[in-house]
C-alpha positions as CSV (number, residue, x, y, z in Angstrom):
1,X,3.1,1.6,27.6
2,X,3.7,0.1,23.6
3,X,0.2,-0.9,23.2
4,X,-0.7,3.1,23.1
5,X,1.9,4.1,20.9
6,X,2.3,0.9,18.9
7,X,-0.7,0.2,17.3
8,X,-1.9,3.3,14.6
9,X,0.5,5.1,13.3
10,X,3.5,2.9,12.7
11,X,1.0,-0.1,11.9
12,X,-0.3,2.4,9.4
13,X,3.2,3.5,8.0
14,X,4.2,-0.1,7.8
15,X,1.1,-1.4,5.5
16,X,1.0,1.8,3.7
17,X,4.9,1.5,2.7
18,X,4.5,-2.3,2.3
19,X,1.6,-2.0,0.2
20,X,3.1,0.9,-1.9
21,X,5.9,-1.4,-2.7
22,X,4.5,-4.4,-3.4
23,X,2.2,-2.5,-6.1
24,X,5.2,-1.1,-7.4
25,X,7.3,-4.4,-7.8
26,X,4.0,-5.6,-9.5
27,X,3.7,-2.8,-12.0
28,X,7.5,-2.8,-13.0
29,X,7.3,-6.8,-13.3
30,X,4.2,-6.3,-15.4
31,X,5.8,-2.9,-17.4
32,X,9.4,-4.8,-18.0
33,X,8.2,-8.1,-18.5
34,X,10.2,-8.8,-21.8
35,X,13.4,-7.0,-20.9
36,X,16.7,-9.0,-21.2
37,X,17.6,-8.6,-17.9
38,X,14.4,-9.3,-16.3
39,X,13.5,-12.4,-18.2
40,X,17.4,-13.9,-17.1
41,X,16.8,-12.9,-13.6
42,X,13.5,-14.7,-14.1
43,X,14.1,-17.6,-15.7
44,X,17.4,-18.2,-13.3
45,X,14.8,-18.5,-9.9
46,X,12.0,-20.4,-12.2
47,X,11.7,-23.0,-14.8
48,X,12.4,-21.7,-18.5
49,X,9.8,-20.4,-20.1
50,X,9.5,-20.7,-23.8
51,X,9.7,-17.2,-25.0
């Protein structure tokens, strides 16, 4: 009954949308790197850093 509808298309939705979003949340930590709010947020979870 599931295992015909389960596996292709919402396995497929699922990676493309997880995949789409961790691609994003890697550009924008790339692209924002040195903005104030980031680096706070940042250096809150992690050790400081020195810049």
């Amino acid at each position: 009954m599931l295992p015909q509808m389960m596996p292709l298309p919402w396995l497929m939705v699922f990676l493309f949308i997880f995949i789409c979003v961790y691609s994003v949340s890697l550009y924008f930590s790339f692209f924002s790197f040195d903005n104030s709010a980031y680096t706070k947020n940042f250096k809150s979870n992690s050790n400081p850093l020195p810049w």
